[in-house]
C-alpha positions as CSV (number, residue, x, y, z in Angstrom):
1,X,-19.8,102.9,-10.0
2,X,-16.4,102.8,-9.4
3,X,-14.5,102.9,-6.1
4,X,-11.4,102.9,-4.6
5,X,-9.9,101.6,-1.5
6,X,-7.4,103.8,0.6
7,X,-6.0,101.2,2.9
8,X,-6.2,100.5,6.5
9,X,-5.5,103.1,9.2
10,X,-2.5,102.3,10.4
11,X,-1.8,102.0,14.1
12,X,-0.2,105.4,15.4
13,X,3.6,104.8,16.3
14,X,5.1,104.8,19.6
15,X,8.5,106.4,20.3
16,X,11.1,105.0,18.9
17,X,13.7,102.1,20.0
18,X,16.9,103.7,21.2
19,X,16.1,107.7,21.3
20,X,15.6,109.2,24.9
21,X,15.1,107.7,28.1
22,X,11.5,105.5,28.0
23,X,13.3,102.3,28.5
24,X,16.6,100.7,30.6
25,X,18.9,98.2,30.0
26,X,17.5,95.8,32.5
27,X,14.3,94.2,33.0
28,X,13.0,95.2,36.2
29,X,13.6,92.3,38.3
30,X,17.3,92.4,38.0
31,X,17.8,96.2,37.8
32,X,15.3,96.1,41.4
33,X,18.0,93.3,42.8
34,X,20.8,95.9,42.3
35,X,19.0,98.7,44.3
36,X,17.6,96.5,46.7
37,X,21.3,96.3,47.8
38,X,21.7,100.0,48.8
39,X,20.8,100.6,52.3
40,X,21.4,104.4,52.0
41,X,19.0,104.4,49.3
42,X,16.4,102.4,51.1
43,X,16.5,104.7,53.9
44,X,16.2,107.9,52.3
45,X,13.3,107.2,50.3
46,X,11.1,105.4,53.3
47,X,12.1,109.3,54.6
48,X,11.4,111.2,52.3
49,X,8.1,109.4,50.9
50,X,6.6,108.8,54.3
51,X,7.3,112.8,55.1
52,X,5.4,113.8,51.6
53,X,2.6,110.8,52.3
54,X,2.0,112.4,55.6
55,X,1.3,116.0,54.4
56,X,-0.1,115.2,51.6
57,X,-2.7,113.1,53.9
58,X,-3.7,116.4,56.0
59,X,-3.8,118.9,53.4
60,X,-6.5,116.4,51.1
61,X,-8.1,116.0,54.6
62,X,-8.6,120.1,54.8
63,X,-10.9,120.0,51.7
64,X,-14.3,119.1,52.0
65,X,-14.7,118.3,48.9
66,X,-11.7,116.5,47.7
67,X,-13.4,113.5,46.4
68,X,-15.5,115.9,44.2
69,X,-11.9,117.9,42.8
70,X,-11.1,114.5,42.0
71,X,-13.8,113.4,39.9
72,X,-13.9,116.6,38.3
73,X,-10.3,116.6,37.6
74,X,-10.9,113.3,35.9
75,X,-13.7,114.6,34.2
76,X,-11.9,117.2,32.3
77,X,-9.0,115.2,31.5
78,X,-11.0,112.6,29.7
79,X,-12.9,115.1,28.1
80,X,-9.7,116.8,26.7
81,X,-8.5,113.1,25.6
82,X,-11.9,112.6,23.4
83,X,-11.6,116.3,21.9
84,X,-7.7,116.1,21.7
85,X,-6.9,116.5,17.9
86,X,-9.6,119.9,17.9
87,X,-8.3,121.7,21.1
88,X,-4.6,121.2,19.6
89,X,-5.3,123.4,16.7
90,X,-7.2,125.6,18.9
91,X,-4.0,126.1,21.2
92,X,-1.8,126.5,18.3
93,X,-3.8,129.3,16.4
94,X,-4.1,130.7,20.2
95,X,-0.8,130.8,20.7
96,X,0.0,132.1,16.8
97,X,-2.6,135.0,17.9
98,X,-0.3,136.0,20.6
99,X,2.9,136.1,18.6
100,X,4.1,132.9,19.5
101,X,5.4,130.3,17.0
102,X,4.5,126.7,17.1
103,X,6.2,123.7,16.3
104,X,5.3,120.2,16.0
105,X,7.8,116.7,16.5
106,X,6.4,113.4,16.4
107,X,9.3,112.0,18.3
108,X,12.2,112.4,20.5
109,X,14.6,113.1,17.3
110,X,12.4,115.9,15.9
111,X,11.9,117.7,19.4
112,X,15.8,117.6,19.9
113,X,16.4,119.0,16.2
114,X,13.9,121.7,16.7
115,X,15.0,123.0,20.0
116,X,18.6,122.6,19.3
117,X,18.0,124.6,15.9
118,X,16.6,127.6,17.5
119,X,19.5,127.7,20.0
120,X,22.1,127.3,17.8
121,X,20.8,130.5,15.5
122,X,20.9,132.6,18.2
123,X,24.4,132.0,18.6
124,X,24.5,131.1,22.4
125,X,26.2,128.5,23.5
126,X,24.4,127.9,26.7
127,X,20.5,127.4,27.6
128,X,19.0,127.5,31.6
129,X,16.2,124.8,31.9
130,X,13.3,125.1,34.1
131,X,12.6,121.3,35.4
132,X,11.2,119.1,32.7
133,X,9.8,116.0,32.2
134,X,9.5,116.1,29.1
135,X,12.9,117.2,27.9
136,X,14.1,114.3,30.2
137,X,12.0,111.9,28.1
138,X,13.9,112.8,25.1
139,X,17.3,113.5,26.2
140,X,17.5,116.9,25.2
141,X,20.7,118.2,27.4
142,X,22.6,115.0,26.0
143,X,21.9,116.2,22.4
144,X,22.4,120.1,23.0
145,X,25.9,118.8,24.6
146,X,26.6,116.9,21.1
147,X,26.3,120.1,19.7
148,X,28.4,121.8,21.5
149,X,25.4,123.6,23.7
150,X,25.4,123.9,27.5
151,X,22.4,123.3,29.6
152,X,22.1,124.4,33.0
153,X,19.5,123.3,35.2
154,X,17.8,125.8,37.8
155,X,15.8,123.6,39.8
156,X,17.9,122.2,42.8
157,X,17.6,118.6,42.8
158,X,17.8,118.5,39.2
159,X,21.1,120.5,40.0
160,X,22.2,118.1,42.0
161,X,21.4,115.0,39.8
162,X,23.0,117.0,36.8
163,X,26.0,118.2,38.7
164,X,26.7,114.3,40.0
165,X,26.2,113.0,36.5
166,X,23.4,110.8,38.2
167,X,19.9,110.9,36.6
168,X,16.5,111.4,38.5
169,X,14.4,108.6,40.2
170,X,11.0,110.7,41.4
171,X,9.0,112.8,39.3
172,X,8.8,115.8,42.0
173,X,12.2,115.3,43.6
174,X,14.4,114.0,41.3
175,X,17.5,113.9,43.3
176,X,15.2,111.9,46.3
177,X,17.7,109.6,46.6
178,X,20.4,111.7,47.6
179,X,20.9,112.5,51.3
180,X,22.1,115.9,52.9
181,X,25.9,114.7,53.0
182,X,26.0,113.4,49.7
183,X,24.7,116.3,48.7
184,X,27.5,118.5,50.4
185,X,30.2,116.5,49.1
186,X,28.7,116.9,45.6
187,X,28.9,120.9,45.5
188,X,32.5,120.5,46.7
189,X,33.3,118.6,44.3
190,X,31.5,120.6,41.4
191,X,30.9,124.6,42.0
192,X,33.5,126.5,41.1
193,X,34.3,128.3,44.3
194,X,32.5,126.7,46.9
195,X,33.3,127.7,50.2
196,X,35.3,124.6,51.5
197,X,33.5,124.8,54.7
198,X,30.4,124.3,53.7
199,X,28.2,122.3,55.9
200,X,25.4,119.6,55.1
201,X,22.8,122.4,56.8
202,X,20.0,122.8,54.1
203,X,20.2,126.6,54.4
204,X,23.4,126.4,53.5
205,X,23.3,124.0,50.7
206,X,21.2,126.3,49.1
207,X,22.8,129.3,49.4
208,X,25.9,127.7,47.8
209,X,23.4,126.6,44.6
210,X,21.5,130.2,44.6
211,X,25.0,131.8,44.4
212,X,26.2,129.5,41.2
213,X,22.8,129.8,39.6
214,X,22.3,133.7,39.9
215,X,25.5,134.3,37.2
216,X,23.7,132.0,34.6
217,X,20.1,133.8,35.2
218,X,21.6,137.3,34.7
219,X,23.9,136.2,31.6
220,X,22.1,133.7,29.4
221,X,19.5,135.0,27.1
222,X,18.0,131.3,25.7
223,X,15.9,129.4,28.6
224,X,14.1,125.9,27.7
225,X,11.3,124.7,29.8
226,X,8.3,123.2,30.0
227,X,4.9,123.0,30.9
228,X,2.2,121.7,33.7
229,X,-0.5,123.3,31.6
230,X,-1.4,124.9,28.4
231,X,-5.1,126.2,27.5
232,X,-7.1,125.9,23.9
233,X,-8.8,128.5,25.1
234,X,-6.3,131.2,25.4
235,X,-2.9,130.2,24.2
236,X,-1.7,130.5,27.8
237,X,1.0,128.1,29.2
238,X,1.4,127.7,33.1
239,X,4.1,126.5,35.2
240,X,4.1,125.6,38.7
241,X,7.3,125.3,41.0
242,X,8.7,126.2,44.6
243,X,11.7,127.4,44.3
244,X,11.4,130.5,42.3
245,X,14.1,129.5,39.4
246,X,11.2,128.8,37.3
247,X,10.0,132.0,37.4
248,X,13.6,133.5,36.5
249,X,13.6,131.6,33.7
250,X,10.4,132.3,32.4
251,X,10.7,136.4,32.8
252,X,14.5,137.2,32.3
253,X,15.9,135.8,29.4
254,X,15.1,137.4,26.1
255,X,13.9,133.9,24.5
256,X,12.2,131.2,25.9
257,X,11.6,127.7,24.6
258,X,8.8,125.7,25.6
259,X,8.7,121.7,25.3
260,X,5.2,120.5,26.1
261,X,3.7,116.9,25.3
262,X,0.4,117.0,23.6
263,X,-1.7,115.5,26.4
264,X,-1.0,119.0,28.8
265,X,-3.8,120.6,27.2
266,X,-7.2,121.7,29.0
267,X,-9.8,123.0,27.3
268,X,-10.8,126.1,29.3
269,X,-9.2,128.5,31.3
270,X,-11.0,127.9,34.2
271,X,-10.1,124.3,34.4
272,X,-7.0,125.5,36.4
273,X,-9.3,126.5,39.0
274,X,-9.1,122.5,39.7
275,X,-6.0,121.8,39.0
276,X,-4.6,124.2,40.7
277,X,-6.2,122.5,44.2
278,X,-4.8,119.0,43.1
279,X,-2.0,119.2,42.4
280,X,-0.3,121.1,44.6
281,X,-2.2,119.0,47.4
282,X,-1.3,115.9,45.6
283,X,2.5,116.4,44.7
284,X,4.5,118.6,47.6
285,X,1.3,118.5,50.1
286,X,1.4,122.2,50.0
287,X,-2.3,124.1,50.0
288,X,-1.0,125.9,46.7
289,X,2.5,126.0,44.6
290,X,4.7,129.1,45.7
291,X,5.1,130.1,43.0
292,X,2.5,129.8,40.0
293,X,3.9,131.5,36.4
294,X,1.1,131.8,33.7
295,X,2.4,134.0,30.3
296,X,0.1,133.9,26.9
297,X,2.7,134.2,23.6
298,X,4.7,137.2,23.5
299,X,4.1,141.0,25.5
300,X,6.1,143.8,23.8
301,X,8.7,144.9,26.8
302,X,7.7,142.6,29.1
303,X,9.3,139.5,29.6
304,X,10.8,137.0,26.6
305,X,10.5,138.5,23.3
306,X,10.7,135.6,21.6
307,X,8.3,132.5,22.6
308,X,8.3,129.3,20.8
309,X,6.0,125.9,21.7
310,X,7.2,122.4,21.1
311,X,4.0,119.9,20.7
312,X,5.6,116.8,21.6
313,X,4.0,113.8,20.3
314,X,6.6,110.7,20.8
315,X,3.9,108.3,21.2
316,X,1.1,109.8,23.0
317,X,-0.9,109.2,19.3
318,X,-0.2,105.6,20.3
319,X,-1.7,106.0,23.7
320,X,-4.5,107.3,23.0
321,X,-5.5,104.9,20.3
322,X,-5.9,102.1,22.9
323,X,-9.2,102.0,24.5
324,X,-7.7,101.2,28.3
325,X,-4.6,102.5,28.2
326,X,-5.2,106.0,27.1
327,X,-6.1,106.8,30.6
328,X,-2.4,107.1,31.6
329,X,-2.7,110.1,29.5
330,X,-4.6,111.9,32.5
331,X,-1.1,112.0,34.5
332,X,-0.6,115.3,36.0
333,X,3.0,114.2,36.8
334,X,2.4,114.8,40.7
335,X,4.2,111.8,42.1
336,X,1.5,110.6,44.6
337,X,1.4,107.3,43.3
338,X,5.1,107.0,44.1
339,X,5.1,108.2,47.5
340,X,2.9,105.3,48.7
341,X,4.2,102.7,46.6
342,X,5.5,100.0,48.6
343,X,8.1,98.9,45.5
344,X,8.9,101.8,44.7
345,X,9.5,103.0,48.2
346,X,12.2,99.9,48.2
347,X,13.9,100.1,44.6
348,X,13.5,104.3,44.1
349,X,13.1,104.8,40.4
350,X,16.0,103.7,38.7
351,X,15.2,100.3,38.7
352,X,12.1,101.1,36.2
353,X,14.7,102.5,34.0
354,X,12.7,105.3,32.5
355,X,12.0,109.1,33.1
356,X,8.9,108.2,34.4
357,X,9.2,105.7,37.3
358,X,7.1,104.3,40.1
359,X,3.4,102.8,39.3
360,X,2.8,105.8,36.7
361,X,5.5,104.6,34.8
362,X,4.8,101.2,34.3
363,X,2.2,101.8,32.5
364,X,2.5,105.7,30.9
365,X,6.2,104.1,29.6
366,X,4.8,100.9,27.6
367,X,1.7,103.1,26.1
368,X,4.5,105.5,24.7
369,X,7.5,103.2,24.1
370,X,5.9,100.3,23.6
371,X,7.0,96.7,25.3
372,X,8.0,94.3,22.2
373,X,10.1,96.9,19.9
374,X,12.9,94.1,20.8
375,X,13.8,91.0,21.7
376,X,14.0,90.6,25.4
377,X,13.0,94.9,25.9
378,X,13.2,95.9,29.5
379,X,9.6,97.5,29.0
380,X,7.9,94.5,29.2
381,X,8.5,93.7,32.5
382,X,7.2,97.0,34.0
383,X,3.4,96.3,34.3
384,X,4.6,93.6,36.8
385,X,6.8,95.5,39.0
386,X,3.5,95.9,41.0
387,X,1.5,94.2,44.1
388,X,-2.0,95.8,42.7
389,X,-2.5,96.6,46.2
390,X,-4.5,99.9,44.5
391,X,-2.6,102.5,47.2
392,X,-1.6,104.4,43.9
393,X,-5.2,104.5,42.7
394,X,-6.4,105.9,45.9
395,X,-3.8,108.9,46.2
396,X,-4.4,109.8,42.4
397,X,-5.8,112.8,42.1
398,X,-7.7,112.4,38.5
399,X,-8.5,108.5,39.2
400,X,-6.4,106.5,37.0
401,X,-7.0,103.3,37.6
402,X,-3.5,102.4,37.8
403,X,-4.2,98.7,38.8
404,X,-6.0,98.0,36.0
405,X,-4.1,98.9,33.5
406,X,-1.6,97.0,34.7
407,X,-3.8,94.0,34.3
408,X,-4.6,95.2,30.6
409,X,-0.8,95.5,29.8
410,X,-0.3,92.2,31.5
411,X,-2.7,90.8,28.9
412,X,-1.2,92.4,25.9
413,X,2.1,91.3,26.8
414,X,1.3,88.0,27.1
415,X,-1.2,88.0,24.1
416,X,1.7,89.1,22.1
417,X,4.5,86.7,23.7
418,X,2.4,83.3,22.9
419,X,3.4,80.2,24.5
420,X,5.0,81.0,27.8
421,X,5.6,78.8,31.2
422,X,3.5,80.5,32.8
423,X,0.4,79.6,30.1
424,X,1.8,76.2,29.7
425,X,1.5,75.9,33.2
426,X,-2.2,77.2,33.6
427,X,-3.3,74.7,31.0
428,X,-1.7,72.3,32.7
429,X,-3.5,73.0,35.8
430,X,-6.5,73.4,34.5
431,X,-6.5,69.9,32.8
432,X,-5.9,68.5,36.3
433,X,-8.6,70.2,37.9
434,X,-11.1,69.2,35.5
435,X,-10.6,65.6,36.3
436,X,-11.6,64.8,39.8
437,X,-9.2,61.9,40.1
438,X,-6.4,63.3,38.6
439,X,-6.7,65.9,40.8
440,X,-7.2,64.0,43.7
441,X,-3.8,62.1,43.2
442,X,-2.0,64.9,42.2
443,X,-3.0,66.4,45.7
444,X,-1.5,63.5,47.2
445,X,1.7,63.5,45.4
446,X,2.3,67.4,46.5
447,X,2.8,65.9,49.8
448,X,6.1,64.9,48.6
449,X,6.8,68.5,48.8
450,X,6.9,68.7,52.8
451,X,10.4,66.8,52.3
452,X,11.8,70.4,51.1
453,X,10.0,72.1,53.8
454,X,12.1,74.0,56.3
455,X,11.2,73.8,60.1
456,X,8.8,76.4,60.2
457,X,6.5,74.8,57.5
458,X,7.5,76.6,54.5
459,X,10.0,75.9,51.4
460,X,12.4,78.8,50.8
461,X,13.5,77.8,47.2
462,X,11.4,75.6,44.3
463,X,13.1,74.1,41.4
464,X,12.9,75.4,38.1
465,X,10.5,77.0,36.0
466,X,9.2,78.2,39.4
467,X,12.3,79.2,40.7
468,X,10.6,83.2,40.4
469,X,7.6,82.4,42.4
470,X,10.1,82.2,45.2
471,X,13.0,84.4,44.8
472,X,10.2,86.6,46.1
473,X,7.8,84.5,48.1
474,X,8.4,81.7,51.2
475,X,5.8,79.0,49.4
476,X,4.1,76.5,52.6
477,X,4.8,73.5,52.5
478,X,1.7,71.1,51.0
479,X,-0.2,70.0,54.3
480,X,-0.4,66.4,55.7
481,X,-4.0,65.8,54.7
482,X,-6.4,67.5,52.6
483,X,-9.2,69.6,53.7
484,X,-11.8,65.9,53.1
485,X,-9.5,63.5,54.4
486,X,-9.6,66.1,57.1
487,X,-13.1,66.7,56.8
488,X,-14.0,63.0,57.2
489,X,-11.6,62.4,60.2
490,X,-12.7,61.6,63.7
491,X,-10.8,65.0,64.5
492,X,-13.1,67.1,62.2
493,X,-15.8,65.7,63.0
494,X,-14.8,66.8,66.5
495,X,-14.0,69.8,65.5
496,X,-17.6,70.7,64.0
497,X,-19.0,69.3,66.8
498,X,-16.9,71.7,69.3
499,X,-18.2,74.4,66.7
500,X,-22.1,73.7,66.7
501,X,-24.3,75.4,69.2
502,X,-25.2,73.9,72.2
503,X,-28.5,72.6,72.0
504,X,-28.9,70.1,75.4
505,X,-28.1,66.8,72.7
506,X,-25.8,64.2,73.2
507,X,-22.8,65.4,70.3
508,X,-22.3,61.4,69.9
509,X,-26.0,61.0,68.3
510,X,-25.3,63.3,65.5
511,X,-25.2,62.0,62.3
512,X,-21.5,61.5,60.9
513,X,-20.4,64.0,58.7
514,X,-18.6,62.0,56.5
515,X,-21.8,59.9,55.8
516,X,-23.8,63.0,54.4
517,X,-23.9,62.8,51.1
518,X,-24.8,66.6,50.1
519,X,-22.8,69.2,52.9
520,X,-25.3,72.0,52.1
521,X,-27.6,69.9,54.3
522,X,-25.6,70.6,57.6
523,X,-27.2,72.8,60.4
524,X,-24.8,72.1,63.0
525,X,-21.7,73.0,61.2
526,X,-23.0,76.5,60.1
527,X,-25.0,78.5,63.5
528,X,-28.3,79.4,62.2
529,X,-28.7,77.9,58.6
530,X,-31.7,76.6,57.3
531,X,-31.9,73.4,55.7
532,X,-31.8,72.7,52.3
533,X,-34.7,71.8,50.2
534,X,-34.6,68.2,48.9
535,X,-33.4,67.7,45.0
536,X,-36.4,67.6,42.6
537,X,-36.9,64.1,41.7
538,X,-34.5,63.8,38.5
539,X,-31.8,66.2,39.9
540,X,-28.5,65.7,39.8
541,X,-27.3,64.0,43.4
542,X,-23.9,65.5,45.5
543,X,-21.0,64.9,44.2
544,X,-18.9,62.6,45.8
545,X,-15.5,63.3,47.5
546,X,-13.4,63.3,44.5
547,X,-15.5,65.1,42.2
548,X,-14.5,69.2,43.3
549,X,-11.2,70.7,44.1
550,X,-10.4,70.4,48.0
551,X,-8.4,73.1,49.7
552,X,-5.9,71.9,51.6
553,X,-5.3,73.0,55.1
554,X,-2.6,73.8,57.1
555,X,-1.0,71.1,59.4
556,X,-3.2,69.9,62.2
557,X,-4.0,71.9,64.7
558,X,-6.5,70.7,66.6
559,X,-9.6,73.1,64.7
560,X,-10.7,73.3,61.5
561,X,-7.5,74.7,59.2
562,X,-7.7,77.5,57.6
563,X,-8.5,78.1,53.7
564,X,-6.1,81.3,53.0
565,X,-3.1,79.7,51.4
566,X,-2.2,83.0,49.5
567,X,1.8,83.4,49.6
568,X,3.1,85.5,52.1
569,X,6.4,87.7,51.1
570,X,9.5,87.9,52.8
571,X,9.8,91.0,54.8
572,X,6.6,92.3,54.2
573,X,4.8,95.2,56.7
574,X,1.0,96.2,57.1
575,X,1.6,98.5,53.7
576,X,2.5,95.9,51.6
577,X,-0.7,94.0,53.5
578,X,-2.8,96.3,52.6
């Protein structure tokens, strides 16, 4: 019997290097520095995230059942990921049903050839665009212009960014970092015909935008968009919004273009009914969206006559072939993980320098972009620009464990780097610490250290390779004596004495401390312990005071130091604490 072999799999490719916007110019740390600078910037995003934290907080709180919506959410979204390949066929022949047409692009380039194609057979020369993530992931407005198409955005902060040649840094409000003023001078600048008294009043402001925007929704037959949602069951697509331009360009224009990525798709209708609690809760903090626009293919005299639906894959396949990492697929694109983000509430999105910033992004922009497609890529610092203090995990509403998959990318990135500092450094610790001695006089030479110490006890800048720890971090400065020398001192001893209970004895007939020979013993260090049972005859005795690590304690205070020498950061506030 004969038989042939077919090969490997092969691993599903991400999106490619140098198409669309899943990765900056600048590793995070130094495109962060730059907008750590801005004190506008600062200032309107502790604003604007603290005011969308807040309501977000009391409408959650309104629903008895919010931690149920949540697991359920989650629920459905990792059943869709296991059934993924089966419900896109079913949404396609759905959609096919309804006299739509469906179209499939594995990548940025194929989405941007498909869309501009249809566009450019109609003859038009200009497209309105319903906000989109998705269409912002793979640049299409910069290829459309390249071709001599015009794309006008409807939704008013994407306006804004679009009008000041900016690009967005939140996933909801992409012109967040952009105050009232700036916002003012912007349409003077821009709008043809702008009164030139117009105010920074928010009324106002968008008056000015509706009045632009009304000529292109009665004029321009060819609208692009995309999608929150789109059923198996049904064929039905569904966009949520508040401002009401969706739902222009959804109903008025004769054909309508629909870019959604693969991993939008729920298996059932009445999946929205959860949904469509979370993420209105969890995005705007709004009970439901204003506006909620659901259309299934094509209805003769009603609405767009021609309907067309982009699958985008652009490494979503990738995704979802790792084990951890395909979680990040569950992203409803709320922003809820941004809006209590303590770096992002300092850097805004920029510095992650894809669509998709904030914790979300560090790790939904690696599983599609990947993090080594380069030498030196930007991407591969995202899964650090992160505390882990698990805020984003808490406020997302299908529990993605953000923080750990993090971790995970951590690991791959330094699995697939090798020999870094940072391992070379770990090794070397680690061979120290196994050898009590060693250890013990490398504990003593730290105190060398205290000579770079600043007045109040800690040392504001370390020599390289540890120069990073802290850029970012005061480090304290090694202590005078370690926690046994302390331990063994006539002032410990004192001090354990001070801390036993009272029991009518003379504290000078207790047994010395340092004379004990196993600690575990000690009743009148620790209130209320028990005694330990004698070693079995054979056993293994205490080990003596060089053979485990000691923890070093602070300078002398007078009581017993204490054990938490975890770095603090500079600046830091209860959030970052937390």
């Amino acid at each position: 019997m004969s038989s042939t072999f077919l090969g490997m799999p092969a691993v599903p490719p991400r999106s490619p290097y140098g198409e669309g916007n899943l990765r900056g110019d600048l590793a995070f740390p130094k495109a962060a520095a730059a907008e750590l600078g801005n004190a506008q910037l600062r200032s309107n995003l502790h604003k604007a995230t603290h005011t969308i934290r807040a309501k977000r907080l009391a409408v959650t709180a309104e629903v008895p059942d919010w931690e149920e919506l949540r697991s359920a959410g989650a629920a459905i979204k990792t059943d869709t990921m296991n059934r993924l390949p089966e419900l896109l066929e079913q949404l396609e022949a759905k959609v096919t049903e309804a006299g739509g047409t469906v179209h499939w692009a594995r990548d940025a380039a194929e989405a941007n050839e498909i869309v501009t194609r249809l566009v450019t057979a109609t003859g038009n020369r200009e497209v309105i665009k319903v906000k989109s993530m998705a269409t912002q992931e793979i640049g299409l407005n910069e290829h459309l212009e390249s071709h001599g198409v015009t794309a006008h955005e409807t939704d008013l902060a994407e306006l804004i960014v679009q009008l000041a040649d900016d690009r967005p840094s939140h996933i909801l409000v992409p012109a967040i970092h952009r105050n009232r003023e700036e916002i003012r001078r912007i349409f003077l600048t821009k709008i043809p015909g702008v009164d030139p008294d117009l105010s920074s009043v928010p009324a106002e402001l968008a008056a000015a935008a509706r009045a632009y925007l009304r000529e292109k929704f009665l004029t321009v037959p060819v609208a692009v968009s995309g999608a929150n949602f789109g059923i198996a069951e049904t064929g039905t697509l569904c966009v949520v919004e508040s401002e009401g331009n969706g739902r222009m360009c959804l109903t008025l224009p004769r054909i309508l273009i629909t870019v959604m990525g693969i991993e939008k798709v729920l298996p059932r209708y009445a999946d929205l009914e959860v949904f469509l609690q979370l993420l209105p809760r969890s995005s705007t903090g709004e009970r439901m969206n204003p506006y909620t626009s659901l259309w299934t293919g094509v209805t003769p005299g009603d609405g767009p006559q021609e309907f067309h639906l982009v699958l985008l894959d652009n490494g979503r396949t990738a995704a979802l072939a790792d084990a951890v990492g395909r979680q990040a697929l569950n992203c409803i694109r709320c922003s809820a993980c941004l809006n209590v983000c303590p770096v992002y509430e300092r850097v805004g999105g920029h510095a992650y320098g894809s669509t998709y910033p904030g914790p979300i992004g560090a790790v939904l922009t690696p599983q599609l972009a990947g993090m080594h497609a380069a030498k030196n890529d930007p991407n591969s610092s995202l899964p650090y620009a992160s505390t882990l203090c698990g805020a984003c995990y808490d406020a997302c509403p299908v529990k993605i464990d953000i923080p750990s998959l993090l971790v995970e990318l951590r690991h791959q990135d330094t699995e697939q780097t090798g020999r870094s500092a940072e391992r070379l450094a770990m090794r070397a610790a680690a061979a120290v610490m196994g050898r009590p001695k060693l250890y013990t006089a490398a504990q003593k030479a730290a105190r060398l250290g205290r000579i770079a110490a600043g007045r109040d006890g800690t040392i504001s800048h370390l020599p390289p390779p540890l120069r990073g720890w802290s850029d970012s971090r005061d480090t304290p400065a090694p202590p005078r004596q370690t926690f046994r020398e302390w331990y063994a001192s006539e002032e410990g001893r004192r001090a354990l004495a001070d801390a036993a209970p009272s029991t009518g004895a003379d504290p000078s007939t207790r047994t010395d401390p340092s004379t004990r020979t196993d600690p575990s013993t000690r009743t009148d260090a620790i209130p209320g312990a028990a005694p330990a049972p004698a070693p079995a005859p054979g056993a293994d005795s205490a080990p003596s005071a060089d053979a485990a690590p000691s923890i070093d304690p602070a300078p002398s205070t007078g009581h017993a130091p204490s054990t938490d020498s975890a770095p603090r950061r500079r600046g830091g506030n209860s959030q970052e604490d937390r």
